[in-house]
C-alpha positions as CSV (number, residue, x, y, z in Angstrom):
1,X,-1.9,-5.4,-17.4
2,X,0.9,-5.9,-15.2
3,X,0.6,-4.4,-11.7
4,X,3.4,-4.6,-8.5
5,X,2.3,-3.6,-5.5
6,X,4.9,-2.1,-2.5
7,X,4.5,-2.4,0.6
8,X,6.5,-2.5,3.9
9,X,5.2,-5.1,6.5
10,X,3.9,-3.1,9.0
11,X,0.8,-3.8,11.0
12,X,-2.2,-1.6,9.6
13,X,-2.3,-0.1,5.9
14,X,1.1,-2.1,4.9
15,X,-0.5,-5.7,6.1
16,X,-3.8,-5.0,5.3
17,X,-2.5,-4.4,1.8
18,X,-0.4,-7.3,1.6
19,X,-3.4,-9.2,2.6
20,X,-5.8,-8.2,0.6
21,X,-3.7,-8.8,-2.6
22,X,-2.6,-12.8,-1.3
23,X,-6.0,-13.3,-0.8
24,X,-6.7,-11.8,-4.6
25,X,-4.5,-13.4,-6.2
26,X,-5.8,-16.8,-4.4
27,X,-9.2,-16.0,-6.4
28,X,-8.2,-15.1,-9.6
29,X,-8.7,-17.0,-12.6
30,X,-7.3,-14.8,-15.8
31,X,-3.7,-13.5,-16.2
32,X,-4.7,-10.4,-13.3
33,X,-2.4,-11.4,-10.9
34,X,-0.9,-8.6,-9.1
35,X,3.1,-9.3,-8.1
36,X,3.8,-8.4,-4.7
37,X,6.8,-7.2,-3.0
38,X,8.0,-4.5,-0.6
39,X,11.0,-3.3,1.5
40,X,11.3,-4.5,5.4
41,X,13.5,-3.9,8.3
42,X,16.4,-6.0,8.9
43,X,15.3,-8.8,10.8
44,X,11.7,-8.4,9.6
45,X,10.8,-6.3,12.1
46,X,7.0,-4.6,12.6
47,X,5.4,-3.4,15.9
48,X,3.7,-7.3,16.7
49,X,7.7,-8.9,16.2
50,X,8.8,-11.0,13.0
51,X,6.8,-10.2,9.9
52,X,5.5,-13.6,8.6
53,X,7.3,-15.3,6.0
54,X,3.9,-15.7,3.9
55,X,4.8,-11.4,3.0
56,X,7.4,-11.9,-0.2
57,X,9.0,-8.8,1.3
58,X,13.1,-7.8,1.1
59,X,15.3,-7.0,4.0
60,X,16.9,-3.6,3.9
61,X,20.5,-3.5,5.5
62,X,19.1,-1.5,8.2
63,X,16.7,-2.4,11.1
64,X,15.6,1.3,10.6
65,X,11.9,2.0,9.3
66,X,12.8,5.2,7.6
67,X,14.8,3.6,5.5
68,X,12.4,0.8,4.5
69,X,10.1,3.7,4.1
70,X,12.2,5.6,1.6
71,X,13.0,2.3,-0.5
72,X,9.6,1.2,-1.2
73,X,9.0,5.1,-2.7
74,X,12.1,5.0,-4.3
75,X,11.3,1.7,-6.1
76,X,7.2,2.9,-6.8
77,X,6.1,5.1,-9.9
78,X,3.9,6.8,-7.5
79,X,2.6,6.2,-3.2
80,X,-0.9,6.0,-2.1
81,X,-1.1,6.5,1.1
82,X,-4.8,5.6,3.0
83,X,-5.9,7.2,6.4
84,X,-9.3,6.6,8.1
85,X,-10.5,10.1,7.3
86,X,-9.4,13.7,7.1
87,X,-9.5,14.5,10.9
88,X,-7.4,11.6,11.2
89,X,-3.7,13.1,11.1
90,X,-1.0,11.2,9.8
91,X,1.0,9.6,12.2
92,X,5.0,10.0,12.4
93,X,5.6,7.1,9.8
94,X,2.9,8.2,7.3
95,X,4.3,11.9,7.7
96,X,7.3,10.2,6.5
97,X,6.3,9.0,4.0
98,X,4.2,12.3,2.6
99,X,7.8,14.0,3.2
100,X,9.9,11.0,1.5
101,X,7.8,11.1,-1.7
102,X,8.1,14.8,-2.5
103,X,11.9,14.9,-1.5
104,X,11.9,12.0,-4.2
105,X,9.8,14.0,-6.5
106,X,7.0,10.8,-6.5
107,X,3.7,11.3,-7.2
108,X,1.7,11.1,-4.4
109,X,-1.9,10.6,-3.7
110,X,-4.0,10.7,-0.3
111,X,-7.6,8.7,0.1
112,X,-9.6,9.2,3.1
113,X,-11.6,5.7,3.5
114,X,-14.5,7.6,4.9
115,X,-15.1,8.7,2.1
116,X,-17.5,7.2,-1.2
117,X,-15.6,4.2,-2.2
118,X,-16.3,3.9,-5.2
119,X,-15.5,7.6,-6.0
120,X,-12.0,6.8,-4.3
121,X,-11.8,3.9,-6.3
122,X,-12.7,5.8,-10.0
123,X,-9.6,7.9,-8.7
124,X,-7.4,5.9,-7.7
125,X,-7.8,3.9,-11.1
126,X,-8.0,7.2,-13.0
127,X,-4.5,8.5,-11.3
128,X,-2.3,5.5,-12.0
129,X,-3.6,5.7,-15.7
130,X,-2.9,9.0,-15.8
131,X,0.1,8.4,-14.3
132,X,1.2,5.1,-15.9
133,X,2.0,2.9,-13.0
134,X,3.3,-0.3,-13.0
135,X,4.4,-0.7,-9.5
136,X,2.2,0.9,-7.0
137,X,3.5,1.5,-3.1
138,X,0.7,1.7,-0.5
139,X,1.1,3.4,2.7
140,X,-0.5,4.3,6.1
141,X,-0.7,4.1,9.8
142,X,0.4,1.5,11.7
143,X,-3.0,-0.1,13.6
144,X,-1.4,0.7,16.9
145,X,-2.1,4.6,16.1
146,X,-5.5,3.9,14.1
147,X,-7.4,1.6,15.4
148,X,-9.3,-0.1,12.8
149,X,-7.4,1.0,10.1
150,X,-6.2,-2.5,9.0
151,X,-9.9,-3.4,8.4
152,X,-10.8,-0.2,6.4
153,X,-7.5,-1.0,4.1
154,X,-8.3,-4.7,3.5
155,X,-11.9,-3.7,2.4
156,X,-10.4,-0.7,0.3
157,X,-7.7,-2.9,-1.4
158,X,-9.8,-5.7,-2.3
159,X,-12.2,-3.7,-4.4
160,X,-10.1,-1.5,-5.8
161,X,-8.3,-4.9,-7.2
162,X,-11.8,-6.3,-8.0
163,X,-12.6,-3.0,-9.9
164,X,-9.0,-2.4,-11.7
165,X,-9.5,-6.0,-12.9
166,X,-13.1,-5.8,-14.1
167,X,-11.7,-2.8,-16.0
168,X,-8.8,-4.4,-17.6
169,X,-11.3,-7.5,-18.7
170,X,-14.1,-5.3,-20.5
């Protein structure tokens, strides 16, 4: 089943994602692959300098990160946005991005990582069926205001790829 995942560069949730799914689709052996892709900042920017050419990512016109952030909704069936837990509160981006996608009218979904895993998972896969998505953005914090976050992402991302694709095969 054909999958795109958004995502826009940034250090934390947005690399961790982009990560985890180069480093999938390095693994992969059947006709899984996810496609990549995402909206950046003019000039590639990110809070550690120049996003790395290894991220098939798209410059916007603008240097701005609002509207990188409102591209990658506009061009996603739906958002997912991951935070560390719920007395974590978004940061300014990630409130963005919660304000983007109902302005938008995109279906939006919010996973603590704290929480069961593989319950987050059985939703995560349930919602995009339900909701019929073929190009997924992911969004979060920036690591500089959640430490740890990009860790907690990678893992999440990398079995909820393993698990979608286990699903697909059976």
């Amino acid at each position: 089943m054909y999958l795109t995942i958004r995502s826009g560069g940034q250090t934390g949730v947005d690399r961790a994602t982009l990560d985890a799914i180069l480093d999938y689709n390095n693994t992969i052996t059947n006709d899984n692959i996810v496609h990549v892709t995402g909206w950046c900042p003019k000039g590639r920017l990110a809070e550690d300098g120049s996003i790395s050419l290894r991220y098939p990512l798209i410059e916007t016109p603008s240097s701005l990160y609002p509207e990188r952030t409102e591209w990658n909704i506009r061009d996603a069936d739906v958002t997912l946005i991951l935070l560390l837990s719920a007395m974590t509160p978004p940061d300014h981006g990630t409130k963005l991005t919660i304000e983007k996608a109902d302005q938008l009218q995109k279906p939006l979904k919010i996973i603590f990582l704290d929480d069961n895993i593989i319950t987050n998972i059985n939703q995560i896969l349930h919602w995009m069926n339900d909701n019929k998505v073929k190009i997924l953005n992911v969004a979060g914090p920036r690591e500089s205001n959640c430490s740890g976050i990009y860790v907690k992402a990678y893992e999440f991302i990398s079995a909820l790829l393993k698990k979608r694709n286990t699903v697909i095969s059976e």
